[in-house]
Backbone as CSV, one residue per row, in Angstrom:
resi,resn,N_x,N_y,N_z,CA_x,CA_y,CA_z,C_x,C_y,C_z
1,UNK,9.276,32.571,57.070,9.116,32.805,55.691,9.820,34.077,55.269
2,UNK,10.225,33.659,54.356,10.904,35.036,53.746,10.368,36.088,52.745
3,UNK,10.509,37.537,53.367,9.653,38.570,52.377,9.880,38.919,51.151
4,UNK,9.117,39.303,50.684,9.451,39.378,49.428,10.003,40.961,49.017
5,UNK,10.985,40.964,48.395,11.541,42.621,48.534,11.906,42.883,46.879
6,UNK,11.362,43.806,46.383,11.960,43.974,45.387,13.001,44.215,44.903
7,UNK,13.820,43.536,43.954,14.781,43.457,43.625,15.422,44.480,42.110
8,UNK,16.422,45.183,42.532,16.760,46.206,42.069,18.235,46.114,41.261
9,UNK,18.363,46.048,40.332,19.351,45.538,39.836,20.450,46.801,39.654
10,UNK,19.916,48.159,39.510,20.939,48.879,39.368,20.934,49.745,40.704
11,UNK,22.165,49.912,40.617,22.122,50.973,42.144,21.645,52.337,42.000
12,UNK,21.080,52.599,43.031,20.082,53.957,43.314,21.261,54.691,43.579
13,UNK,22.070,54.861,44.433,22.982,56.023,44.962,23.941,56.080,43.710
14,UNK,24.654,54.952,42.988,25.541,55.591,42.425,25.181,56.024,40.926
15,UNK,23.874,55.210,40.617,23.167,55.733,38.859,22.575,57.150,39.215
16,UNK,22.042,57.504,40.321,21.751,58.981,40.202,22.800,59.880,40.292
17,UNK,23.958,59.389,40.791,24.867,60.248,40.892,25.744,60.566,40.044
18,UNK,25.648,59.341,38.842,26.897,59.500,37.835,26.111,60.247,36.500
19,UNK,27.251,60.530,35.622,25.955,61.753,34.034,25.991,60.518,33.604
20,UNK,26.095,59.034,33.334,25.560,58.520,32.328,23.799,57.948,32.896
21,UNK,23.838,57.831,34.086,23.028,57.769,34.947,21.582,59.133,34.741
22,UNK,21.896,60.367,35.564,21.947,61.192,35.005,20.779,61.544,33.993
23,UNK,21.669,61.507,32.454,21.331,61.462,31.111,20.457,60.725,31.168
24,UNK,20.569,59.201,31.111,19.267,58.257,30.740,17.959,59.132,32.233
25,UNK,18.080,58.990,32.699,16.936,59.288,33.993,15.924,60.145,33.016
26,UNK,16.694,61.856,32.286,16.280,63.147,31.941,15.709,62.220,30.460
27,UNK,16.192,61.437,29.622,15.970,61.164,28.275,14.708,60.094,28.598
28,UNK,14.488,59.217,29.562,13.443,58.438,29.673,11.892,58.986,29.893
29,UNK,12.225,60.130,30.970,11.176,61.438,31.397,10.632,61.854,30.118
30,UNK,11.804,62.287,29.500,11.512,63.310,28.315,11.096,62.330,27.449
31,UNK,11.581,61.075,27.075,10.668,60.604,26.111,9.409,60.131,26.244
32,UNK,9.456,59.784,27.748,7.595,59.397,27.948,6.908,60.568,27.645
33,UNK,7.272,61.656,28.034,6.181,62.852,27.529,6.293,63.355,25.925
34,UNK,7.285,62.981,25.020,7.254,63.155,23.969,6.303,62.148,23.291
35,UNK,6.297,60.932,23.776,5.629,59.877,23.364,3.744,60.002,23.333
36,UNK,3.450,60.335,25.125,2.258,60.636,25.108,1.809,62.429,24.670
37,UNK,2.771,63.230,24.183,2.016,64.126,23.560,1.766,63.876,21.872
38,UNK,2.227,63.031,21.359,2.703,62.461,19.678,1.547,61.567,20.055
39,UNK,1.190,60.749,21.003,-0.402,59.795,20.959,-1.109,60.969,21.300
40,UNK,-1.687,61.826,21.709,-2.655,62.815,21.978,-3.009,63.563,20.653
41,UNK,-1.972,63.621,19.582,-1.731,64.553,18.591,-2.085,63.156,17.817
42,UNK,-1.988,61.852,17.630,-2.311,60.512,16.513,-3.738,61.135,16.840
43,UNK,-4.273,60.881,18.449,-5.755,60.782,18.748,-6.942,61.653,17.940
44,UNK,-5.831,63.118,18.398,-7.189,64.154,17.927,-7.107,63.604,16.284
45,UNK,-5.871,63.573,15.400,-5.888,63.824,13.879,-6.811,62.300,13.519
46,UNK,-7.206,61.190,14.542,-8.298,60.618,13.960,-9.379,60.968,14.098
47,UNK,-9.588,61.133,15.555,-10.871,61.835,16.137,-11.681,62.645,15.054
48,UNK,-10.819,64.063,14.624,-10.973,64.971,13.737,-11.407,64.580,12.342
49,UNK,-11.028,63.200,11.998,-10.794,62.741,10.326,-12.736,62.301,10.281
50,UNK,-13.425,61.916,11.457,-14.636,61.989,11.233,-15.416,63.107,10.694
51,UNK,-14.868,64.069,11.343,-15.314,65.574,11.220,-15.211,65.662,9.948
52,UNK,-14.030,65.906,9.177,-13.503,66.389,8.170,-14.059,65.852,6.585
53,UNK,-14.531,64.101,7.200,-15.073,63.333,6.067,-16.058,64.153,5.728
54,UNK,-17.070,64.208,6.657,-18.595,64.612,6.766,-18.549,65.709,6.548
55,UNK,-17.691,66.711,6.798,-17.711,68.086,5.959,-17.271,67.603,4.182
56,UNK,-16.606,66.881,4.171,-16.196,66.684,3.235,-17.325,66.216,1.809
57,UNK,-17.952,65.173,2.769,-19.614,64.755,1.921,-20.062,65.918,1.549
58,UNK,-20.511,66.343,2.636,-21.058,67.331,2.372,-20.678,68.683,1.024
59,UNK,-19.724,69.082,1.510,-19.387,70.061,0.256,-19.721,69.294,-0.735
60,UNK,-18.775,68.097,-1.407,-19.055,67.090,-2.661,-20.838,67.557,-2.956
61,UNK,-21.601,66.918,-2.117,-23.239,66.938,-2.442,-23.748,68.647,-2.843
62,UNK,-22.864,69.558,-2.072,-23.439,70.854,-2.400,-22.706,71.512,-4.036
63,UNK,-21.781,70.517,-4.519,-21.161,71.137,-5.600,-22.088,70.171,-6.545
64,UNK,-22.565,68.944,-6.292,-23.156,68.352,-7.109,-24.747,69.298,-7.522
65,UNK,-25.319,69.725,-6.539,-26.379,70.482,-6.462,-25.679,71.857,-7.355
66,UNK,-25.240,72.276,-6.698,-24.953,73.590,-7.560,-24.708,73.365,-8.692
67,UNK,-24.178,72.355,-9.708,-23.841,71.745,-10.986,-24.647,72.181,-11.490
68,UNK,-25.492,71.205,-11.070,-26.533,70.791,-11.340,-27.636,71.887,-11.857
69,UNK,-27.819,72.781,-11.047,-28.250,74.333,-11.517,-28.017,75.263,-12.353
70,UNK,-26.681,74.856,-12.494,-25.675,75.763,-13.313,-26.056,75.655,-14.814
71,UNK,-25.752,73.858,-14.670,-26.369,73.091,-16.085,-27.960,73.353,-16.417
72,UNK,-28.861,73.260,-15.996,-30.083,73.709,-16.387,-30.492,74.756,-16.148
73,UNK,-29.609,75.868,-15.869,-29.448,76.945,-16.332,-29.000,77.491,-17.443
74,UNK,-28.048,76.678,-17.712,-27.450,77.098,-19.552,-28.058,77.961,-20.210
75,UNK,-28.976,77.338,-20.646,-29.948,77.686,-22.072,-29.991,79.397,-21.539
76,UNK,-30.759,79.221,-20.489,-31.274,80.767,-20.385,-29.910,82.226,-20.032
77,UNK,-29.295,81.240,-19.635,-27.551,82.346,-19.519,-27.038,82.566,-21.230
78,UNK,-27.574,81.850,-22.058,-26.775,81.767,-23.329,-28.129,82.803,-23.849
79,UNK,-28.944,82.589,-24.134,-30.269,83.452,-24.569,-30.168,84.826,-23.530
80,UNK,-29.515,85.047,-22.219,-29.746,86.308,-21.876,-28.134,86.706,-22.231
81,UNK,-27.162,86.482,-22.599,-25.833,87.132,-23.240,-26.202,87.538,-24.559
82,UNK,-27.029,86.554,-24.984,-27.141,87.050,-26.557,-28.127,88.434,-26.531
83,UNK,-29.038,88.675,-25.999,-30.084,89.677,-25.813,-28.874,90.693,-25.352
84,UNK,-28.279,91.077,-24.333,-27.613,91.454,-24.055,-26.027,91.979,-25.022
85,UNK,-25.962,91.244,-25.424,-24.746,91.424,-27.207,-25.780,92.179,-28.073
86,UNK,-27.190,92.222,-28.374,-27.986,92.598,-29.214,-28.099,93.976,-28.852
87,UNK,-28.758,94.111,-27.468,-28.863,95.368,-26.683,-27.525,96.109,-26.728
88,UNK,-26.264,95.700,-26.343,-25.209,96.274,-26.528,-24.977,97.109,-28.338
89,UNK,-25.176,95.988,-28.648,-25.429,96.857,-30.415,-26.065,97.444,-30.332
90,UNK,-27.347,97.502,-29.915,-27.966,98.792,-30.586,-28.075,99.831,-30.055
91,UNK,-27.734,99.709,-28.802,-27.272,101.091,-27.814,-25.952,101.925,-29.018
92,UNK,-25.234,100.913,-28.925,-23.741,102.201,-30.121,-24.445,102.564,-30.857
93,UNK,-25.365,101.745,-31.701,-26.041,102.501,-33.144,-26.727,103.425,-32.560
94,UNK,-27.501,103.379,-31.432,-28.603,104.327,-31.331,-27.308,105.918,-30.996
95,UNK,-26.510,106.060,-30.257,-25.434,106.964,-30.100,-25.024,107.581,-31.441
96,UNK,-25.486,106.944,-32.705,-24.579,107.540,-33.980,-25.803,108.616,-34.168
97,UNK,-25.076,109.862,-34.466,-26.185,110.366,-35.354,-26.701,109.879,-36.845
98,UNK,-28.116,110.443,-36.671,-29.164,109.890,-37.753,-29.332,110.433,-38.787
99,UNK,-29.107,109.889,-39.920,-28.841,110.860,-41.041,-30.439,111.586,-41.674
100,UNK,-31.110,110.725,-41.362,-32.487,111.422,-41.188,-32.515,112.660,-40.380
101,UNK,-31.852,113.194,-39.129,-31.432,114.194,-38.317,-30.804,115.735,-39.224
102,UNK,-30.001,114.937,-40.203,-29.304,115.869,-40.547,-30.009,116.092,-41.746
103,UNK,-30.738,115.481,-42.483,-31.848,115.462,-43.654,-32.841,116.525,-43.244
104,UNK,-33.439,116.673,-42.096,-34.500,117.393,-41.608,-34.151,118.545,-41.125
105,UNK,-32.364,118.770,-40.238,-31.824,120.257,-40.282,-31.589,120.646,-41.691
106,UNK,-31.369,120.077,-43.008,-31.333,120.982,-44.174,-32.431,121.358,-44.582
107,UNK,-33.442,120.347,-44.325,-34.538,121.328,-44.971,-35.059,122.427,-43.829
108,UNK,-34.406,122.120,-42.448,-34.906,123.329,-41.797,-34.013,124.649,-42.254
109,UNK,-33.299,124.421,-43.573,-32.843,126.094,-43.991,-33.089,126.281,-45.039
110,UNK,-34.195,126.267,-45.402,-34.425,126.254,-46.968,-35.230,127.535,-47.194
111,UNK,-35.061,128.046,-47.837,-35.481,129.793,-48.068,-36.897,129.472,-48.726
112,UNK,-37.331,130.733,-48.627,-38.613,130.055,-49.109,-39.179,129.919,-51.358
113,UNK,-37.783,130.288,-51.858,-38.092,129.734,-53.186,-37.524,128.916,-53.686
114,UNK,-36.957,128.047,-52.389,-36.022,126.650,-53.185,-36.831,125.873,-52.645
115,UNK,-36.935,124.820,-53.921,-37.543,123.136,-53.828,-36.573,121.929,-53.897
116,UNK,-36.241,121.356,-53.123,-35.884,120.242,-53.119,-36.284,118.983,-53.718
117,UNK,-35.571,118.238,-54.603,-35.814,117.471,-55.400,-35.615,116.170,-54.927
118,UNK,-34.331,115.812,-54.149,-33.785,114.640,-53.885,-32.441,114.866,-53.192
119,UNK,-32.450,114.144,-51.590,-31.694,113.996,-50.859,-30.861,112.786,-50.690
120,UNK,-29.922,112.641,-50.882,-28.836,111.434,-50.626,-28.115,111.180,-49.498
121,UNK,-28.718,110.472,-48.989,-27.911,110.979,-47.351,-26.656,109.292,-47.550
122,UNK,-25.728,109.584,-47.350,-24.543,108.383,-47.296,-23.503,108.905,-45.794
123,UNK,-22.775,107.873,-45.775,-22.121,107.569,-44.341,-21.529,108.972,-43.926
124,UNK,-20.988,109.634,-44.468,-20.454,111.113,-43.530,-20.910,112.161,-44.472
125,UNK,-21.983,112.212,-46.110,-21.968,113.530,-46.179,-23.641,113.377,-46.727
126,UNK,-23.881,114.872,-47.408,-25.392,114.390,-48.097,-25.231,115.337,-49.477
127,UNK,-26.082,114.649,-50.150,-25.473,115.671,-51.870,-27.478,115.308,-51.986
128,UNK,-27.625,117.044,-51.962,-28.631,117.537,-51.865,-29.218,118.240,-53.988
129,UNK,-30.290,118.132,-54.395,-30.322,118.206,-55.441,-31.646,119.081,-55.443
130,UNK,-31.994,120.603,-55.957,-33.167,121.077,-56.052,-33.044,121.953,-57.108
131,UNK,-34.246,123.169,-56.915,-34.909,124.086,-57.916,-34.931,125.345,-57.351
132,UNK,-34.648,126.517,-57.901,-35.084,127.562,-57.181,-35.222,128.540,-58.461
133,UNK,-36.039,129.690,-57.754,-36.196,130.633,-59.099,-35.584,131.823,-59.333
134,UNK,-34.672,131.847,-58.483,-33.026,132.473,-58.692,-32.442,132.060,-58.147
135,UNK,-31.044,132.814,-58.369,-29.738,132.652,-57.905,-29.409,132.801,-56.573
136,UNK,-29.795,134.487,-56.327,-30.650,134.654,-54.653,-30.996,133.511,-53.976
137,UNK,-32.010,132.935,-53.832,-32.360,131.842,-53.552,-31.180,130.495,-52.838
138,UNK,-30.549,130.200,-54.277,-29.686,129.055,-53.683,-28.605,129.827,-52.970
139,UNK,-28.358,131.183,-52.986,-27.011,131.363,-52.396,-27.720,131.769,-51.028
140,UNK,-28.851,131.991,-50.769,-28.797,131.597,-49.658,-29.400,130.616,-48.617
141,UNK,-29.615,129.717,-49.524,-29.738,128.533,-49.108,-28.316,128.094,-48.607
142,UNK,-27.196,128.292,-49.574,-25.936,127.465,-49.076,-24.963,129.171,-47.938
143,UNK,-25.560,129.822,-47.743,-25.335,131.017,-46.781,-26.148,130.038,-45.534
144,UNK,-27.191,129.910,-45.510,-28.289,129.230,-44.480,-27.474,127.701,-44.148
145,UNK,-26.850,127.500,-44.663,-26.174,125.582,-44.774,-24.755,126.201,-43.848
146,UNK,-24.059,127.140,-44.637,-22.700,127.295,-44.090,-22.619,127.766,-42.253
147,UNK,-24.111,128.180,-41.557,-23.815,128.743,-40.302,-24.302,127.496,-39.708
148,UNK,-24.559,126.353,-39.987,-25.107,125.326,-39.523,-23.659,124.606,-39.004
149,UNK,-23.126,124.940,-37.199,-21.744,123.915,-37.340,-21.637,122.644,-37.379
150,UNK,-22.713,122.322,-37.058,-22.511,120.352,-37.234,-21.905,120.253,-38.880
151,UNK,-22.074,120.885,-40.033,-21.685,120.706,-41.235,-20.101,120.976,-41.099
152,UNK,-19.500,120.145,-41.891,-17.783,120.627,-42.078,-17.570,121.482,-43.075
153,UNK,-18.601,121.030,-44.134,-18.256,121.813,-45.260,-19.643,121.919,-46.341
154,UNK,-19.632,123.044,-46.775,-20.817,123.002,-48.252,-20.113,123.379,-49.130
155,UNK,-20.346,123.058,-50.290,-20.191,122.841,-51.347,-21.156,122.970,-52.565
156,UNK,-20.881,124.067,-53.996,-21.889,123.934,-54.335,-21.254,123.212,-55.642
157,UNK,-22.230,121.862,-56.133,-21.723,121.466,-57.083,-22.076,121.751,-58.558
158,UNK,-23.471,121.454,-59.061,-23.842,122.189,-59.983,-24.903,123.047,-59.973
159,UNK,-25.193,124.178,-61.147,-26.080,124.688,-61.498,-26.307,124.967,-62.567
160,UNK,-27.182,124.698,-62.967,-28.150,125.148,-64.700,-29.027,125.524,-64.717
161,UNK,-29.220,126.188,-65.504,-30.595,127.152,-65.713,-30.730,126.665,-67.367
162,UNK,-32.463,126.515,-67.421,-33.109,126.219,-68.167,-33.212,127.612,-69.329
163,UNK,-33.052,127.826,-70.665,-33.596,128.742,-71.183,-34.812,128.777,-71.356
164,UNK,-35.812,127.662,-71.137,-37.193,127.789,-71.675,-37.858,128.500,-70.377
165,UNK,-37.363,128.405,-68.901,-37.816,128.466,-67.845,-37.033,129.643,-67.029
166,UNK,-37.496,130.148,-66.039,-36.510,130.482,-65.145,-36.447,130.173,-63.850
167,UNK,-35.860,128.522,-64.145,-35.678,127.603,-62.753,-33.961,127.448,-63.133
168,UNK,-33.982,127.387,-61.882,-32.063,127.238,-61.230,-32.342,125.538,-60.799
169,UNK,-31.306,124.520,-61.448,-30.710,123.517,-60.885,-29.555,123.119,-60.234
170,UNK,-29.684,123.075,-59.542,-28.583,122.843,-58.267,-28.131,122.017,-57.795
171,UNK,-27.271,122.058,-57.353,-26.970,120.264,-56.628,-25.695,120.790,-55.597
172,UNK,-25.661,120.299,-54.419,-25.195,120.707,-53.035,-24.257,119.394,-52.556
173,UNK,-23.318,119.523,-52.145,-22.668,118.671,-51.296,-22.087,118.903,-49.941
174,UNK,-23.258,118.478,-48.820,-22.525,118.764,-47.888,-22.034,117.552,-46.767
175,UNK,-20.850,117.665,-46.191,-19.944,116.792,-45.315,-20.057,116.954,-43.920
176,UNK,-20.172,116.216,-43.723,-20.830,116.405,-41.582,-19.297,115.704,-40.739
């Protein structure tokens, strides 16, 4: 009986020996390992795509939740900006000086024979209106006004004197 021998169609001595020979040998090598590192690299990027879904759910469900909070939160984010816009106002106003402030330093210079009749206090000045029973008196009332520096300026605007009386009318303008 005859053995069985495998049969070899290209020659061993002279395909290893020639470069076209050679070439294919190095390009067959090299492509089987290009091949099974490109399936190792298909494998993991499915393998991985499980992973990635399920992280993926996941975030989705945690943005739905957080929405979700955000939204029935509204109301009270819109009601605490507005408190907050309110508070912001009235902090600047409270920073302005008070013209009541500056109402209560004039009468803290008032000599002791002038009466005050009527104070006008408006946005930067005050026009002050009284009585005194001399002249003395109002001049130094507006002597007592002029060392005051928060004032820019005094001013005296009118005065009359009564012949039936001897009262001084006055009237003051001062600018802060």
């Amino acid at each position: 009986m005859p053995k069985n021998r495998p049969i070899n169609l290209l020659p061993q001595e002279e395909f290893d020996t020639s470069i076209i020979g050679r070439v294919l040998k190095w390009a067959m090598g090299t492509f089987r390992i290009i091949v099974i590192v490109t399936e190792m690299i298909v494998m993991a990027a499915f393998l991985s795509r499980f992973w990635l879904d399920a992280k993926n759910s996941d975030l989705n469900d945690a943005i739905k939740v957080k929405s979700a909070q955000i939204t029935a939160q509204a109301d009270f984010e819109k009601q605490f900006r507005n408190v907050q816009s309110k508070l912001n106002i009235f902090k600047s106003l409270a920073q302005l000086p008070k013209p009541s402030d500056k109402a209560v330093l004039v009468t803290s210079k008032l000599p002791q024979d002038v009466i005050l009749s009527t104070i006008t206090v408006q946005e930067s000045s005050l026009q002050v209106k009284g009585s005194s029973g001399s002249e003395i008196g109002i001049a130094q009332f507006i002597s007592n006004l002029k060392t005051e520096k928060t004032f820019k300026s005094v001013e005296l605007g009118q005065i009359n004197s009564s012949e039936d009386s001897s009262v001084n009318i006055f009237t003051i303008k001062i600018t802060y």
